[in-house]
N, C-alpha and C positions, 0 to 999 in steps of 0.2 A: 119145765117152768121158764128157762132162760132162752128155749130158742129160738125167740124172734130177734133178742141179740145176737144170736149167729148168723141167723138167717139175714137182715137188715145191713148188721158193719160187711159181711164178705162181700155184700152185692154193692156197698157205698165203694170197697176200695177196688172189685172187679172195674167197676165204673169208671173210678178214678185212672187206673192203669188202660183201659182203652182208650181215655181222654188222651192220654200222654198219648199213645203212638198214632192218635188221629192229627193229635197236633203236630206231630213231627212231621207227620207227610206233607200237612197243610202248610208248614215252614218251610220243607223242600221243594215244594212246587216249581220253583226257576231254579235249582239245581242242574245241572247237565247231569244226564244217565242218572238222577236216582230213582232208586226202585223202591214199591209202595211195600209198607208192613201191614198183617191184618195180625190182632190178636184177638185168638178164640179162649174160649170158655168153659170149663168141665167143671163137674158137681167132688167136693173133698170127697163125702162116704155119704153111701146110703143105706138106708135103715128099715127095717120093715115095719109096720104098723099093724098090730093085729087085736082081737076085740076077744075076752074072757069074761067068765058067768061073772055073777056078783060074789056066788057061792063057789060052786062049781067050775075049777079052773082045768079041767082036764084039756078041756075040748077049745083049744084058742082057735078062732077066725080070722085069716089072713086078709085083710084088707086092702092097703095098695104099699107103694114103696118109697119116702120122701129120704131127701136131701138138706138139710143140714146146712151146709154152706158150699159156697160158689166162690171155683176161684180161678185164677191168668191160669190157661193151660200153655200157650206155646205162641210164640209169634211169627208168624210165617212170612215170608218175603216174595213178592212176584217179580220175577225175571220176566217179564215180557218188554219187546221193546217198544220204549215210546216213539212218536211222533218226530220226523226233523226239522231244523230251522237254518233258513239261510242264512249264516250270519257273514260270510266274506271275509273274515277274520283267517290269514294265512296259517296261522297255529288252532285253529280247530278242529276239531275230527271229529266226525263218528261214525261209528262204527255199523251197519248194514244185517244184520244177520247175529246168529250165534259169534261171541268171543269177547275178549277181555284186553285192553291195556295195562303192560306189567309197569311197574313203577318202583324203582330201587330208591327205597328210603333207607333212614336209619336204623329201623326196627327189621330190615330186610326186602325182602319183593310183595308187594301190595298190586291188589289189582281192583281194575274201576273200569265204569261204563264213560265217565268224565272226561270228554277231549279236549276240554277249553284249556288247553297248554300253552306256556309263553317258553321265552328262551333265558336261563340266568347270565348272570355276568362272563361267565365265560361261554357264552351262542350253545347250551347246552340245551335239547328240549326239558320240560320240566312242568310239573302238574302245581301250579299254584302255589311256589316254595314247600312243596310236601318233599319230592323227590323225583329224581331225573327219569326220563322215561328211555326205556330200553328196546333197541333193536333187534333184529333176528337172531345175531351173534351175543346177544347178552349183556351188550354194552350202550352205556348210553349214546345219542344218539345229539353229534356238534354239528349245525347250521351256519358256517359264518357268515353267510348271505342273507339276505328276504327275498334276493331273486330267483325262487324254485317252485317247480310245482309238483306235484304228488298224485299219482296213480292209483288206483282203487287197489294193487296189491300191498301199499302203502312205502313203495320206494321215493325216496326223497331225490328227485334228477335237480341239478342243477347244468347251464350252459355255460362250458370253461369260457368262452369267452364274454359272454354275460358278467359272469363272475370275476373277470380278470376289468371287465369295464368298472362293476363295481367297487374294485379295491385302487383300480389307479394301477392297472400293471395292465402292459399287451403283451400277449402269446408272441407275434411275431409284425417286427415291425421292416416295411420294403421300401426302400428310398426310390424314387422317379426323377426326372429332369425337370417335374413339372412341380408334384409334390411328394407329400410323404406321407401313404396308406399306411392304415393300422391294419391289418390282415387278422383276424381273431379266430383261430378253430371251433369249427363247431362240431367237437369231442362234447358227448354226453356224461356229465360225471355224478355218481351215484351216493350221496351222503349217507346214504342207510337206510333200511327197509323199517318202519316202525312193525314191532312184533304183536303177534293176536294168536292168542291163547281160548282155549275152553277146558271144559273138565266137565268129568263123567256124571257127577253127581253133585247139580249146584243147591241142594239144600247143605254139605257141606261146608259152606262160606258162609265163613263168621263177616257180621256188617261190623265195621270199626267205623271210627269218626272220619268228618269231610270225604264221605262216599269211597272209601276203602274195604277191599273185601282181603279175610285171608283165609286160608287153609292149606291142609296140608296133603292133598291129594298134588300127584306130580299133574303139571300142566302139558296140554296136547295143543301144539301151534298148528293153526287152521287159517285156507286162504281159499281164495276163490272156488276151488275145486269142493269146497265144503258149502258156498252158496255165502259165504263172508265175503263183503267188499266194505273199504274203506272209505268213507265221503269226506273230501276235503272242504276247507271250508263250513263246514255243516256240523251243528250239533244237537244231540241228540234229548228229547225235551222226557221231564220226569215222568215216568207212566202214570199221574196220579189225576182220578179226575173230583175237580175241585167239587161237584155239586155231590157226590157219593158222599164225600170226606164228610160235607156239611150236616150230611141228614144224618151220617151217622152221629156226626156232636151233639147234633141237640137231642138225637135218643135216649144217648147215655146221658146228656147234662140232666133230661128230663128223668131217669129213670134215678140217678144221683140225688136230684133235689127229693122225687118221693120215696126213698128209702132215708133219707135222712129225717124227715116230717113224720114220718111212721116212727121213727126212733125214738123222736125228743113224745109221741103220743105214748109208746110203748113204754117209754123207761117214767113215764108221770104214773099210767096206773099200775105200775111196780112201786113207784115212790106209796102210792095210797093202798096197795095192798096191804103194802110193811107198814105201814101207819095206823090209818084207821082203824081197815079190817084187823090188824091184828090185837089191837084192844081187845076189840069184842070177847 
């Protein structure tokens, strides 16, 4: 008697829930590195439906198999990589291939597809005051320069003597009769390797907030010989595409609006059932 109120509210709030994760992609779209969620959809219980005499109930007639109510089955995430963007900005990255940038926060090591890094107060690199980003050796990773550039294995070189111009210090200075040369080495010196991680099974990774993944499988560092290279300068655009996102909202907004319209019909000739008819 009531199962079009089952049927009707599961499929308003199914609706409702796929609206949310279409709009969170659609939010994320200029995100660096995020990755798109899809959520699907399975039936609670199914039921069978079968047809008996008026008299005679021996002999019941299997007819077909309906469902009840519909509800969020699971929401899946795609790891494919987006698109990159030139930005020329010395603290961005991204990342080329399978891997991950680890990230020591408070909560512990977090990892993200997100290169758009700046340096904190003390020339630490650092993911958008989340937490400092970590190099090969597990430690974060101090830049006291902006005069460096970065290698696709993701080593940070800097030029001592570049770097001795930038701070107002010369390596070695040689008096002449005529004047007086700054001589500057040009000793290559290595600020640290930014580290790249993957892992075996990334349905694993839980998505947490501002593009953080965790879990708890141990992590596997990976570099070139794995087909991972680092782009500096360059970050990595969200795999979402805006026009899927769109058609999917107005499905559901549509499919929302007419389960809710069915409702406010369904629960009127319930109101008149119990009214009317039930005088009679």
């Amino acid at each position: 008697m009531y199962q079009g109120f089952y049927n009707l509210t599961s499929g308003m709030l199914t609706q409702q829930r796929r609206l949310n994760v279409v709009s969170n992609n659609m939010v994320n779209i200029e995100t660096a590195g995020y990755k798109k969620d899809t959520m699907t959809a399975t039936t609670f219980q199914e039921e069978m439906l079968i047809r008996t005499g008026k008299y005679n109930k021996d002999n019941p007639t299997e007819l077909t198999t309906t469902s009840k109510i519909v509800a969020a089955d699971q929401t899946y995430t795609n790891y494919d990589q987006g698109s990159f963007v030139q930005t020329d900005d010395i603290y961005d990255f991204a990342i080329g291939g399978d891997g991950w940038f680890s990230i020591q926060t408070e909560s512990g090591v977090r990892y993200t597809r997100d290169g758009s890094f700046s340096v904190d107060s003390e020339g630490y690199l650092e993911l958008n005051g989340l937490g400092r980003v970590l190099g090969s050796n597990d430690q974060p990773i101090r830049i006291p320069t902006e005069n460096f550039v970065v290698d696709t294995a993701g080593n940070i070189l800097v030029d001592s003597g570049a770097a001795a111009e930038k701070t107002g210090k010369a390596t070695d200075t040689t008096e002449t009769t005529d004047t007086t040369e700054t001589a500057q080495a040009a000793e290559t010196v290595n600020y640290g390797q930014i580290k790249l991680v993957n892992f075996q099974d990334l349905t694993q990774l839980h998505k947490e907030d501002n593009g953080l993944y965790s879990t708890n499988q141990a992590a596997t560092v990976v570099n070139g010989a794995d087909g991972t290279q680092l782009q500096w300068t360059m970050l990595e655009k969200a795999n979402v595409d805006l026009v899927d996102e769109m058609t999917t909202m107005i499905s559901s907004q549509r499919a929302l609006q007419s389960a809710a319209q069915m409702l406010k019909m369904y629960d009127s000739v319930m109101a008149k059932s119990s009214s009317d008819v039930g005088r009679l």
